[in-house]
C-alpha positions in Angstrom: 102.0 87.6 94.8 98.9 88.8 92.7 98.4 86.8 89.6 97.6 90.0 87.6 95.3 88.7 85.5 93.6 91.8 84.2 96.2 94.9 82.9 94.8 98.5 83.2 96.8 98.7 79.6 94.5 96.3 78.2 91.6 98.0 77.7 90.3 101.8 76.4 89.6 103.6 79.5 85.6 103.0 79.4 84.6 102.5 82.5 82.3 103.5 85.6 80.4 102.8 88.4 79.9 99.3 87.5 81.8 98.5 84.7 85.9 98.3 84.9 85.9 97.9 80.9 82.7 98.1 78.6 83.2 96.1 76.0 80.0 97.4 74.0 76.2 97.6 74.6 73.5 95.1 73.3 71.1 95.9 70.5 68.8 97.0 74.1 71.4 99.1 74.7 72.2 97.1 77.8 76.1 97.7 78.6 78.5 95.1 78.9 81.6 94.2 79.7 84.3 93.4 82.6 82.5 94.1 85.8 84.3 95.7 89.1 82.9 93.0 91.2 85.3 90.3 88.8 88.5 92.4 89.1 88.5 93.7 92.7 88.7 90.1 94.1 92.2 89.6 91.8 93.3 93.1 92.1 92.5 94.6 95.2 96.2 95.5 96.8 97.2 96.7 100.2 100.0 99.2 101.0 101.4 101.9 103.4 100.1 105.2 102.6 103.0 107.7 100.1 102.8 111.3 100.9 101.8 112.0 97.4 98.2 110.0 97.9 97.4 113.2 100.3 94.7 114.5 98.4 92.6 111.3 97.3 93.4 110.3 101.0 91.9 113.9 102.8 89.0 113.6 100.5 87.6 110.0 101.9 88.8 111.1 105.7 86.4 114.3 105.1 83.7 112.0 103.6 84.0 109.5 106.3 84.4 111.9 110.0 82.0 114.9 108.5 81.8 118.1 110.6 84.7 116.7 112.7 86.9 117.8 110.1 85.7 121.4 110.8 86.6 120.9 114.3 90.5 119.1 113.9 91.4 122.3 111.3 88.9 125.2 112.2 88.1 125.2 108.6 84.5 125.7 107.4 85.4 125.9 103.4 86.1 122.9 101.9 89.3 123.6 100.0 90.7 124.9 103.4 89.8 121.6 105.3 91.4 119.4 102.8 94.7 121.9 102.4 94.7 121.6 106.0 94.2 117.5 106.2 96.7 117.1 103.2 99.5 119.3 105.1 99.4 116.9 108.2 98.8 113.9 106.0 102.1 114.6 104.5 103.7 115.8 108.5 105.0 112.7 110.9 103.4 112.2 114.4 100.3 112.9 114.3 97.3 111.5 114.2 96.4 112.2 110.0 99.8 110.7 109.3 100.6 109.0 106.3 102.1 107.0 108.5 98.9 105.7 110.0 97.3 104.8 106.7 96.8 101.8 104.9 95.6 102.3 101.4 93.1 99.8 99.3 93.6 100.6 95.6 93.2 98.6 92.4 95.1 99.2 89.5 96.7 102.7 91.6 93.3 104.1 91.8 92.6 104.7 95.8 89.4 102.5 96.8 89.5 102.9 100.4 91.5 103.6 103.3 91.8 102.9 107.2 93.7 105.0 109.9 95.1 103.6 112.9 97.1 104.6 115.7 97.8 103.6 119.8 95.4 105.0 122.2 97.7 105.1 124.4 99.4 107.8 121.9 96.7 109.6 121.0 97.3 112.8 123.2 100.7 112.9 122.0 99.4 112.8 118.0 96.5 115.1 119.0 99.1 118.2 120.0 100.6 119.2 116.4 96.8 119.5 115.5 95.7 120.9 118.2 98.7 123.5 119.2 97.6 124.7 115.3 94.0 125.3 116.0 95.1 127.3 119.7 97.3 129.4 117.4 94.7 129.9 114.6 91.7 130.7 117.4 94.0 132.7 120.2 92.0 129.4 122.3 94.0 128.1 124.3 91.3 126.3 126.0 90.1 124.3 123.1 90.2 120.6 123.5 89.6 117.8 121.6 87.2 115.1 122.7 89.0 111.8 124.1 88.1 108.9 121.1 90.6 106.0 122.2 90.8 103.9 125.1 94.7 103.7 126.4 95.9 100.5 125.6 93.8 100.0 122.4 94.6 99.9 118.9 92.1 102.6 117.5 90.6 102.7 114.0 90.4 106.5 113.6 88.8 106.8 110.2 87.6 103.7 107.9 86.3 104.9 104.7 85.5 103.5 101.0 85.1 105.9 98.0 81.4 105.7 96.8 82.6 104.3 93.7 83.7 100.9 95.3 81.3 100.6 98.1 79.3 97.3 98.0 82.5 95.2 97.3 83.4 94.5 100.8 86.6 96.6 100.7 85.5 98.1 104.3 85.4 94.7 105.4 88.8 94.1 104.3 90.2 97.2 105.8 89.1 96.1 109.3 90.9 92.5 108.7 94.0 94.2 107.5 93.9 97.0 110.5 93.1 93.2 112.5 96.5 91.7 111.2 98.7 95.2 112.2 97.2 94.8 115.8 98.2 91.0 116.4 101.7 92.2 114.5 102.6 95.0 117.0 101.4 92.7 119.7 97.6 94.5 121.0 94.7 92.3 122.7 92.0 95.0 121.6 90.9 96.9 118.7 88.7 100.0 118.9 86.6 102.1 116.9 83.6 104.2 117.3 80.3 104.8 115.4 78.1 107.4 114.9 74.4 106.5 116.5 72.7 107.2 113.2 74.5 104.7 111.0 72.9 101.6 112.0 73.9 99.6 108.6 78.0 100.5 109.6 76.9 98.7 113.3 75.8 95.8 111.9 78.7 95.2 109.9 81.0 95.8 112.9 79.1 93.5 115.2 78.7 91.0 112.4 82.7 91.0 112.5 83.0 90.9 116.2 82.6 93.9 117.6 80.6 94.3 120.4 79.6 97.9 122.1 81.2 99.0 125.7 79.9 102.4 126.3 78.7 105.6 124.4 81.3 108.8 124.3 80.7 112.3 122.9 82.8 113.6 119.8 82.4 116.9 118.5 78.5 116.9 120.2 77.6 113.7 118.8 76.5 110.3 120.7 79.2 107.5 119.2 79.2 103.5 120.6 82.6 103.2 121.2 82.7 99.0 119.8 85.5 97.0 121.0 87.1 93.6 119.4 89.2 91.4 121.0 92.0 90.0 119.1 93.0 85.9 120.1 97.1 87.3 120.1 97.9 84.0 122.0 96.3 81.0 118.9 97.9 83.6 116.0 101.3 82.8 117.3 100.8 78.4 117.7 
C-alpha cells in the first residue's frame, strides 16, 4: 500500500516542470517548493489502462512510434491519427488495446505508459487495424511490417510524457512489463529501437538487453533487443 504522504488537495495547483507545489520564490526570485523528483518516488502508481485514459494514452503512443502512426491508421492530420488510435484504444483485440496497457500516473495525471502483447498474437491483433486501412485505401495488398518474434513477450510502445522524463519512470515501465512476463509464464522479452536513438539503447542494454538482429519498420533500420527473463529462480 502507498503511504500517501503528499495529497493533491493539499496544495494550490502551482506547479510545473519541476515543481509539484511552489511554495513561493526567494527575494532572487529563485522558485521553491515541493519538487517532482520528492513525490514521484512515494506516489508513482501502476494500473491497467480504463478506456476513458484514451486520449492522454494515443497522445504518448504518437509521441513515442512517430510516422508509424501514419502508417497503422492512414492518417496524415493529427487530430485524425489520434481519433483513430483512441477508437482502437477503447476496441478489444488488438494490438492498441486498453487491454495491453499499463499506465504510470501520479496523483491521476498519466506519466507514462507501456504496451505489451504475445508475438505469437501479433497477426491476430494486427487484422482489426489492418482490415481498416485495406478498406480505407481499396489495398488489399498492404501489409504491415513483422515487429515481434513468436514466442516473445513484445514491448510495442514504451513512452514517458516530457513532463516526467528524467525520473526513471521508463525504467520502471520495463520492470513492471518484466514482472507481467514471468506472471504469464515467458522466458523472453522483446522490443525494438530506432537506430538513431542511441541514449534509449543504452538504457536498454544497461537493463539487460542485448541486440539479436536488425528488422525494417515502416522503412526504418530498428535493433530488435532481447531480455531473457530467469522464470525458473522467480518461482524458488
Amino acid at each position: 500500500m502507498k503511504k500517501n504522504r503528499f495529497k493533491h488537495d493539499d496544495f494550490e495547483d502551482d506547479t510545473n516542470d519541476e515543481f509539484y507545489f511552489i511554495a513561493g520564490h526567494t527575494d532572487g526570485g529563485a522558485t521553491f517548493g515541493l519538487h517532482w523528483e520528492d513525490i514521484i518516488p512515494e506516489e508513482l502508481n501502476f494500473r491497467p489502462a480504463i478506456k476513458k485514459d484514451a486520449e492522454e494514452v494515443v497522445e504518448l503512443i504518437h509521441l513515442a512510434i512517430g510516422d508509424i502512426a501514419e502508417q497503422l491508421t492512414g492518417q496524415t492530420k493529427m487530430e485524425n491519427i489520434h481519433a483513430t488510435l483512441a477508437k482502437f484504444f477503447r476496441e478489444e483485440n488488438n494490438r492498441l488495446s486498453y487491454q495491453n496497457v499499463i499506465v504510470a500516473d501520479i496523483f491521476d495525471e498519466i506519466t507514462g505508459i507501456i504496451v505489451t502483447y504475445s508475438g505469437t498474437d501479433a497477426y491476430q491483433l494486427d487484422k482489426p487495424l489492418l482490415e481498416r486501412l485495406r478498406r480505407k485505401t481499396r489495398n488489399q495488398n498492404i501489409n504491415f511490417d513483422q515487429e515481434a518474434d513468436i514466442g516473445d513477450l513484445y514491448i510495442d510502445t514504451i513512452s514517458v510524457s516530457p513532463k516526467f522524463q528524467g525520473y526513471g519512470i521508463g525504467s520502471k515501465l520495463l520492470r513492471k512489463a518484466e514482472e507481467l512476463a514471468l506472471q504469464k509464464g515467458y522466458e523472453r522479452i522483446s522490443l525494438n529501437v530506432a537506430k538513431d536513438n542511441p541514449d534509449a539503447k543504452k538504457l536498454y542494454t544497461r537493463m539487460g538487453y542485448q541486440e539479436v538482429k536488425e528488422i525494417q519498420i515502416n522503412g526504418h533500420t530498428y535493433d530488435y533487443m532481447v531480455h531473457t527473463l530467469n522464470f525458473h529462480a522467480s518461482r524458488d
